[in-house]
MARTOR-98249 format. One line per field, with one value per residue (C-alpha): residue number from 1; z, x, y. Coordinates in nm, 2 decimals. Example, Ala and Ser with C-alpha at 12.3 -4.5 7.8 and 13.67 -1.06 7.14 Angstrom:
tivo: (1,2)
z: (0.78,0.71)
x: (1.23,1.37)
y: (-0.45,-0.11)
***
This chain:
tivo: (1,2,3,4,5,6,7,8,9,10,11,12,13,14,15,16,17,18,19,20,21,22,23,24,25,26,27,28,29,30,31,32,33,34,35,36,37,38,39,40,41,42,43,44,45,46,47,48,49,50,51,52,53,54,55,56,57,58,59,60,61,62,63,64,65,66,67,68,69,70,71,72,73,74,75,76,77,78,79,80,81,82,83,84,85,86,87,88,89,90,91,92,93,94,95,96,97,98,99,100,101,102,103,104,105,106,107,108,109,110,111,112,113,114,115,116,117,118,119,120,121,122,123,124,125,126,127,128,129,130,131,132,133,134,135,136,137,138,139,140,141,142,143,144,145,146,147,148,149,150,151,152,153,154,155,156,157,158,159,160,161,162,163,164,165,166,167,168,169,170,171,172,173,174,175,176,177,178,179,180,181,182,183,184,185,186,187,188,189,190,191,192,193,194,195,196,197,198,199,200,201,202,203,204,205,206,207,208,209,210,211,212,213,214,215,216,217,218,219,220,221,222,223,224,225,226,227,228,229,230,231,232,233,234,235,236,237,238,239,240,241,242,243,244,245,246,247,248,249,250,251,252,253,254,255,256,257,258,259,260,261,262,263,264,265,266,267,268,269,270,271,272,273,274,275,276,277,278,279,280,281,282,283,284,285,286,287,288,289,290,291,292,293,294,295,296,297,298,299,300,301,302,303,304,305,306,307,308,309,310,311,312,313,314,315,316,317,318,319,320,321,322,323,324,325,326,327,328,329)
z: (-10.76,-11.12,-11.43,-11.56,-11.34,-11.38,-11.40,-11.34,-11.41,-11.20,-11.41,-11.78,-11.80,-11.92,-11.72,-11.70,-12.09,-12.03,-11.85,-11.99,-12.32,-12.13,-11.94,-12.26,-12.29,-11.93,-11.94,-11.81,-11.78,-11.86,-11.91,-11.74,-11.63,-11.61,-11.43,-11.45,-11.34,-11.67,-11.80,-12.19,-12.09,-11.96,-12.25,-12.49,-12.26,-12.25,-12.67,-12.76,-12.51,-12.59,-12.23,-12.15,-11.85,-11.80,-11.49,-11.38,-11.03,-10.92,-10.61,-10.84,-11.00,-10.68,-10.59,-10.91,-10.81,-11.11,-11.07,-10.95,-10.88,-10.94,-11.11,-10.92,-11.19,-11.07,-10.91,-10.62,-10.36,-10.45,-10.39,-10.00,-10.04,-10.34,-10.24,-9.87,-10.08,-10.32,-10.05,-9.81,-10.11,-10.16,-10.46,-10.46,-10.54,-10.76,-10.71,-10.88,-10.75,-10.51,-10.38,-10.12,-10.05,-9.68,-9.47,-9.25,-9.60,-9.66,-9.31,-9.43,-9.65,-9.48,-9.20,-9.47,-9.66,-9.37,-9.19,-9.48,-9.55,-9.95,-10.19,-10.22,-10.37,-10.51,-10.87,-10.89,-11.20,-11.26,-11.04,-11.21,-11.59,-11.62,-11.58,-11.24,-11.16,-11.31,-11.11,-10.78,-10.86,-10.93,-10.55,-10.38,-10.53,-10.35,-10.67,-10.63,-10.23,-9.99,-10.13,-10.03,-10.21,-10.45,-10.68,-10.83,-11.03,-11.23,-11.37,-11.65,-11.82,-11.82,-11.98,-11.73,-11.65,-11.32,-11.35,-11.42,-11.19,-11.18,-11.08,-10.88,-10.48,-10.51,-10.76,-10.51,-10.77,-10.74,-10.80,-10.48,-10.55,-10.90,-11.00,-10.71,-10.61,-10.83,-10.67,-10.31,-10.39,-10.58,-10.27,-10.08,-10.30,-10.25,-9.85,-9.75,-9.64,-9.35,-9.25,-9.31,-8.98,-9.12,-9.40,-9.51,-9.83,-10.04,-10.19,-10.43,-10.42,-10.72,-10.83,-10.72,-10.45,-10.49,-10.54,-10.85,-10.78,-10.53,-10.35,-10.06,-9.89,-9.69,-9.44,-9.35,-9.10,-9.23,-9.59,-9.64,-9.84,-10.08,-10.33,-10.52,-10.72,-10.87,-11.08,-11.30,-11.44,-11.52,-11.76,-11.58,-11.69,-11.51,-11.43,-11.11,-10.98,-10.68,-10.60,-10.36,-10.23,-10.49,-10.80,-10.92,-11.14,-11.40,-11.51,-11.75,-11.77,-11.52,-11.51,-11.82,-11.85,-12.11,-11.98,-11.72,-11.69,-11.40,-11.35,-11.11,-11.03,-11.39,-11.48,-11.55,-11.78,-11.84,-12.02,-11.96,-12.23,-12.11,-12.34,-12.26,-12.41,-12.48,-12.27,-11.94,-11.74,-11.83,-11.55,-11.26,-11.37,-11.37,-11.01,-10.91,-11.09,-10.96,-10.60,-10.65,-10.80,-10.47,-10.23,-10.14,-9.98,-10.06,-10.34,-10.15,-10.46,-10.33,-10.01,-9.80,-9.49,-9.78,-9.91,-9.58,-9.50,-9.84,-9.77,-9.45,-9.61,-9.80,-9.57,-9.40,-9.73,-9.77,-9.40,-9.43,-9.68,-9.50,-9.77,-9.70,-9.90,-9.86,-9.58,-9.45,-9.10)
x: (-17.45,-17.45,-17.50,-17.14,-16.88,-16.57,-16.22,-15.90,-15.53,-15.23,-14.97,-14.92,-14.75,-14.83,-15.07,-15.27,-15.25,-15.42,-15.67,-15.79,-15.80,-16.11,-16.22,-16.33,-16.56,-16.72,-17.06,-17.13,-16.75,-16.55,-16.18,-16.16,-15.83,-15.47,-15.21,-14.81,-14.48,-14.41,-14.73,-14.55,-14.62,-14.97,-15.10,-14.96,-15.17,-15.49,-15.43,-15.37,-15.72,-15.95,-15.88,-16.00,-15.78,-15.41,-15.20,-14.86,-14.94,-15.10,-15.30,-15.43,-15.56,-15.72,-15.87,-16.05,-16.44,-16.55,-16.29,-16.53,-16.27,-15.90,-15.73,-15.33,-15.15,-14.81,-14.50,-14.62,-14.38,-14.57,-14.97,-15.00,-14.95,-15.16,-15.43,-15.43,-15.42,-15.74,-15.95,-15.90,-16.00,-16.36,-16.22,-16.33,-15.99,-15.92,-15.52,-15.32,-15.18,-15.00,-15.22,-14.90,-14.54,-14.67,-14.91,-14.86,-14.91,-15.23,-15.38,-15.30,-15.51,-15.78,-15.80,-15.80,-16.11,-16.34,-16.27,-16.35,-16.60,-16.50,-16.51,-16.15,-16.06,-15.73,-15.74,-15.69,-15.86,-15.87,-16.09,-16.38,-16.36,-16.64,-16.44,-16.36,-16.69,-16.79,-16.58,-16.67,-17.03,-16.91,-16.72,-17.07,-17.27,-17.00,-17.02,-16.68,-16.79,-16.51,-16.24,-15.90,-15.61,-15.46,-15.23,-15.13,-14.86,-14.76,-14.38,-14.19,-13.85,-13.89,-13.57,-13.28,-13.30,-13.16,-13.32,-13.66,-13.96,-13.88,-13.57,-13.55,-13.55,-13.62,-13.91,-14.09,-13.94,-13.96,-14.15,-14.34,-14.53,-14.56,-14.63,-14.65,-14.98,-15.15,-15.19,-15.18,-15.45,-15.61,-15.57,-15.74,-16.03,-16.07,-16.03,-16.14,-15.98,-15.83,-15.45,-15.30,-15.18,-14.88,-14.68,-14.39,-14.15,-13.85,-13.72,-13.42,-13.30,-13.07,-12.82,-13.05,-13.10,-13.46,-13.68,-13.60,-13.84,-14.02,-14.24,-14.47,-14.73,-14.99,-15.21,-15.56,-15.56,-15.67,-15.67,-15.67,-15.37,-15.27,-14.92,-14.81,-14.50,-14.40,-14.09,-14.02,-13.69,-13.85,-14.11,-14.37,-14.66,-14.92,-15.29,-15.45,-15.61,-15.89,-15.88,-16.19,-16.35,-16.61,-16.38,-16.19,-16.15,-15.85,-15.86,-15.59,-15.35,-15.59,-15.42,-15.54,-15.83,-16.09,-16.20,-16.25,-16.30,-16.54,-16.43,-16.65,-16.46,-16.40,-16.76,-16.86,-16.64,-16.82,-16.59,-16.67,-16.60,-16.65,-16.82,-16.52,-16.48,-16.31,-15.92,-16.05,-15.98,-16.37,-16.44,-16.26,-16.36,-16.77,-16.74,-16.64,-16.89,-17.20,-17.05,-17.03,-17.37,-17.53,-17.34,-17.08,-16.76,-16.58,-16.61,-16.74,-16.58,-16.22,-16.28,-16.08,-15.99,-15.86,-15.60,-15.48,-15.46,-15.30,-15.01,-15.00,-14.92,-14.66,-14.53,-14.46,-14.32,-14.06,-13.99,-13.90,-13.63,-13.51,-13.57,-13.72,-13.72,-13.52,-13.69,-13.85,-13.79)
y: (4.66,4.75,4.59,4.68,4.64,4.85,4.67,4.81,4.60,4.67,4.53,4.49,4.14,3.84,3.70,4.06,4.06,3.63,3.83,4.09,3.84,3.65,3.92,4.06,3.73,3.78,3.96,4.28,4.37,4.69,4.70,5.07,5.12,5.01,5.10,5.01,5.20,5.35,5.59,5.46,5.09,5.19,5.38,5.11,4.86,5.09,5.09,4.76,4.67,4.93,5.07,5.38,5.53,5.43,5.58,5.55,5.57,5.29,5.51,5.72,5.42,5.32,5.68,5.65,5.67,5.49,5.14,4.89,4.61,4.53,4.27,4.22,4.06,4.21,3.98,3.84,4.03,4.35,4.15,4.23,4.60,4.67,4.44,4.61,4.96,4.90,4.71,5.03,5.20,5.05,4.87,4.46,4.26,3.97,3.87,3.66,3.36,3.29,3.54,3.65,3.52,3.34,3.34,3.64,3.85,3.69,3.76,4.11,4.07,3.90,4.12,4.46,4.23,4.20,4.51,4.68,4.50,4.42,4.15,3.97,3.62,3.49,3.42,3.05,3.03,2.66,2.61,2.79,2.58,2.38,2.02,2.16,2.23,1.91,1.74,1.92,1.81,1.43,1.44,1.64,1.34,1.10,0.93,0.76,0.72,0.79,0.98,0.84,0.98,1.30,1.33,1.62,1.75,2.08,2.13,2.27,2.34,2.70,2.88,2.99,3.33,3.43,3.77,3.64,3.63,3.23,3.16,3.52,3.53,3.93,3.83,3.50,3.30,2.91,2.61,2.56,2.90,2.93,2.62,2.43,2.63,2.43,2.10,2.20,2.41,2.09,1.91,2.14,2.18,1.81,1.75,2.09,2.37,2.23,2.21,1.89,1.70,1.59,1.74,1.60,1.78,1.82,2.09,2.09,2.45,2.56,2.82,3.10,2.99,2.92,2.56,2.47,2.11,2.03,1.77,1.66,1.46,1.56,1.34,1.43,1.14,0.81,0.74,1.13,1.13,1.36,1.35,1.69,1.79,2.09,2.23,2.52,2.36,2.03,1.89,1.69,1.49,1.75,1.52,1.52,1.19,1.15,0.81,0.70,0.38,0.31,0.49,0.73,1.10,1.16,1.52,1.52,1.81,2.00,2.33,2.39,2.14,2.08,1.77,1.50,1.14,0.93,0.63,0.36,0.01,-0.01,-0.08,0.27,0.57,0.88,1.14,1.46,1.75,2.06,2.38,2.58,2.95,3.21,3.14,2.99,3.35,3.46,3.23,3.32,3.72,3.59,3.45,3.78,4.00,3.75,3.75,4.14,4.12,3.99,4.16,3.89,3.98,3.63,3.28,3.03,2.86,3.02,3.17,3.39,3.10,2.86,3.09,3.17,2.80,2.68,2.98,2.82,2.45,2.65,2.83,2.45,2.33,2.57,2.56,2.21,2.29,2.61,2.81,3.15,3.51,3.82,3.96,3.71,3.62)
***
């Protein structure tokens, strides 16, 4: 694989405009191409980035012979299809999370991956800033011995907007996905990418009709025990805790962390500061250059198996409040 690695954006929203911000950090990347439903959106994109190619056809995008990979920053009803277009394309795929609206979607996308034999990996980019990383290295090292319990939260007051991607059953809106991702994906990072054996949730679904809060616990059997909450309509205090038999890790606001604390049986603190730069994003877009780099098709940092079992745990979730999307079955 080359040096440079050509990138191409489907979408021009907010979270593709986050991207592209620390892409432009990451080493050895090009910002080639960008693509959105309106060729007047796309060129302003492509001007305001220093993009070079902008299309209002997203499969001419993909046909492209010089787009290495593709960055899905789009709502998340429209991942499966684009991400089963560029990987039958050759193209590698980095998608935004939720990386699908269940799980069925994301074995789409699995089974498109590996028959094609291309590099895929949702962008859960928290995982990939350094107090993350530090903390996956404290938890390797077992230096808080057997890890018991998670807790995990992510919530908001966003604004109400009952046409917006949020609070819009068209759009995937709700907490559970958007921000409720978060900490079951935490959790998993932590026990493994195994389904839980028991999972029990509440949802609080609102005018719209989707989860406007929501909650659960997970068991791993034993003292494998993990707490999340999410909400979209609701401010939370948004740490993560990983509680274990000789200590414990407090990563405060660990969405967006800058650091992380060890502690062991209240004898030991180590605060841990990360050298973060440039937005966080520059992290997640290295991984997938490096994997690209030596020929990987998946992150063993996010692999393919643990997306498809966190949409699994989702799917349950939502299940368990009897909430499903339009055309769902």
């Amino acid at each position: 694989m080359k040096e440079t690695i050509a990138w191409a954006f489907a979408g021009t929203g907010g979270i593709t405009n986050q991207f592209i911000t620390g892409l432009r950090s990451a080493q050895g990347a090009k910002a080639l191409a960008v693509s959105s439903r309106s060729m007047d959106t796309a060129r302003a994109f492509a001007a305001r980035y220093g993009v070079e190619k902008a299309f209002g056809d997203y499969d001419a995008m993909v046909s492209d012979p010089s787009v290495d990979v593709v960055y899905i920053g789009t709502p998340h009803p429209t991942h499966r299809d684009l991400a089963v277009k560029a990987l039958r394309a050759g193209k590698a795929v980095l998608c935004e999370k939720p990386v699908c609206i269940n799980s069925g979607e994301m074995a789409d996308i699995a089974r498109t991956a590996r028959e094609n034999r291309v590099f895929f990996m949702e962008a859960m980019w928290t995982r990939f800033t350094p107090p993350l990383c530090k903390v996956r290295e404290w938890l390797a090292l077992g230096l808080i011995g057997e890890v018991k319990m998670v807790q995990a939260n992510f919530g908001f007051r966003s604004p109400w907007n009952t046409e917006g991607r949020l609070l819009n059953p068209l759009l995937g809106g709700g907490a559970l996905l958007d921000a409720g991702v978060y900490p079951v994906s935490f959790a998993s990072m932590v026990f493994g990418p195994l389904m839980p054996e028991k999972i029990a949730a509440v949802l609080h679904l609102g005018e719209t009709g989707v989860d406007e809060e929501c909650a659960a616990l997970f068991s791993w059997g034993g003292s494998r025990i993990a707490s999340i909450g999410a909400s979209v309509r609701t401010s939370m205090y948004s740490d993560a805790w990983v509680c274990g038999s000789e200590g414990r890790v407090h990563i405060p606001d660990y969405v967006f962390a800058h650091s992380a604390e060890l502690e062991l049986h209240g004898k030991y603190t180590h605060h841990y500061e990360g050298e973060f730069y440039s937005n966080g994003y520059n992290y997640e877009a290295e991984e997938v250059m490096n994997c690209m780099r030596e020929g990987k098709t998946e992150s063993a940092v996010m692999p393919i198996d643990e997306s498809v079992v966190i949409m699994k745990i989702m799917d349950e979730i939502r299940a368990q409040g009897n909430f499903r999307y339009p055309g769902e079955g």
